[in-house]
C-alpha angles and dihedrals in degrees: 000000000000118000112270124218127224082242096058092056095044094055095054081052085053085047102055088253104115091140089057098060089035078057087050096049093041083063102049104040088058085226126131099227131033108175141179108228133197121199121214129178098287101349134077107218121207111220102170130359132196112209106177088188094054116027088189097049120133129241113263132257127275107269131195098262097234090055087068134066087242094078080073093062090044090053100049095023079230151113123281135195141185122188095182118356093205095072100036120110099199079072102061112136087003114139098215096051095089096045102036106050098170124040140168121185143185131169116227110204126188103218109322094336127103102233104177133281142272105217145159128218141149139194098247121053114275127185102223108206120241106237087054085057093052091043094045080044094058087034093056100041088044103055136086111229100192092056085044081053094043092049086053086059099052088053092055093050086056095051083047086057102041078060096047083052092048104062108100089051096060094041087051095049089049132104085196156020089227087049087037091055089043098051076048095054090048099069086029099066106049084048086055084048091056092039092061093037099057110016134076109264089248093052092042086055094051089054093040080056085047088052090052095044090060105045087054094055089041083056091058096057093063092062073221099159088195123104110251129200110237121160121261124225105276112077107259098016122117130201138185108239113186114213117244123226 
């Protein structure tokens, strides 16, 4: 691969395109995972994740933040390394250290404020050129993690709109309205997951509103008389709509 310069990343970032540059730095770094990661107050957040095993794979689960090397980065506001997690000290009684071998780590911070990290790391033990630590350590302190996460939205409302567009062909394609709702739900869900997962709660509830909106028009256009089950706007919660003619 050609060298790649900080601007390039940062111009895929400009350009909405953060898992792109996440995808760049996961191939040159010869580690499994690269991953953009949020803090909150207990909790460490997983916005975007590079497997290079598994293209499709899903973000990972919310963790207690001190059950991850990352808490690392939030302590020092640092960086933080690991070569080979079995013979560092720093590791000692941590529950990752048997299971992340590797790991690179930088915060991104938005002003003063510590905002989460952008990090490699892999279960076997990978030796991360220097030159890629230098480049994932620009990449992290340039960029500006609220219009990355802007940019995230704004994928989300696309796919939200690729759905809305995509009503009547799954309706089409349907036996039922009962098989039609289900094929729906299938592509809703995972956008109310994101939602949740990378979006204010005021915000995630807005696009959970968005998601709603949309399955009860997509009912109507079964002419179905018979009440359905679609999720409602807050995350959990489950409501009888009743189709229109």
């Amino acid at each position: 691969m050609r060298p790649i310069a900080l601007d390039q990343l940062n111009a895929l970032v400009a350009e909405g395109r953060l898992s792109t540059a996440l995808e760049t730095l996961n191939l040159l770094s010869g580690c499994r995972f690269t991953a953009f990661f949020r803090f909150g107050e207990s909790e460490l957040r997983n916005l975007v994740i590079i497997d290079r095993q598994d293209p499709y794979a899903s973000t990972m689960e919310a963790l207690p933040i001190d059950q991850t090397y990352c808490v690392f980065v939030q302590q020092s506001r640092d960086a933080f390394l690991v070569t080979d997690a079995a013979g560092d000290l720093r590791l000692d009684g941590h529950p990752k250290r048997p299971v992340v071998r590797t790991y690179v780590g930088f915060p991104v911070s938005t002003g003063d404020a510590l905002f989460g990290t952008v990090c490699h790391f892999d279960y076997e033990v990978v030796d991360v050129a220097h030159e890629v630590v230098e480049l994932t350590r620009s990449f992290a302190a340039s960029f500006e993690p609220l219009g990355a996460m802007a940019g995230l939205q704004r994928a989300l409302e696309r796919r939200l709109e690729s759905l809305r567009l995509m009503s009547n062909e799954i309706m089409l394609a349907s036996a039922s309205c009962g098989e039609a709702l289900e094929a729906f739900e299938e592509y809703a869900q995972p956008l109310r997951r994101e939602a949740d997962r990378l979006l204010d709660p005021r915000t995630a509830l807005e696009f959970h509103a968005s998601v709603a909106e949309l399955a009860r028009r997509f009912l109507s256009l079964s002419g179905d008389g018979n009440p359905v089950r679609i999720a409602t706007p807050m995350a959990g919660i489950v409501a009888s709509v009743e189709s229109t003619d």
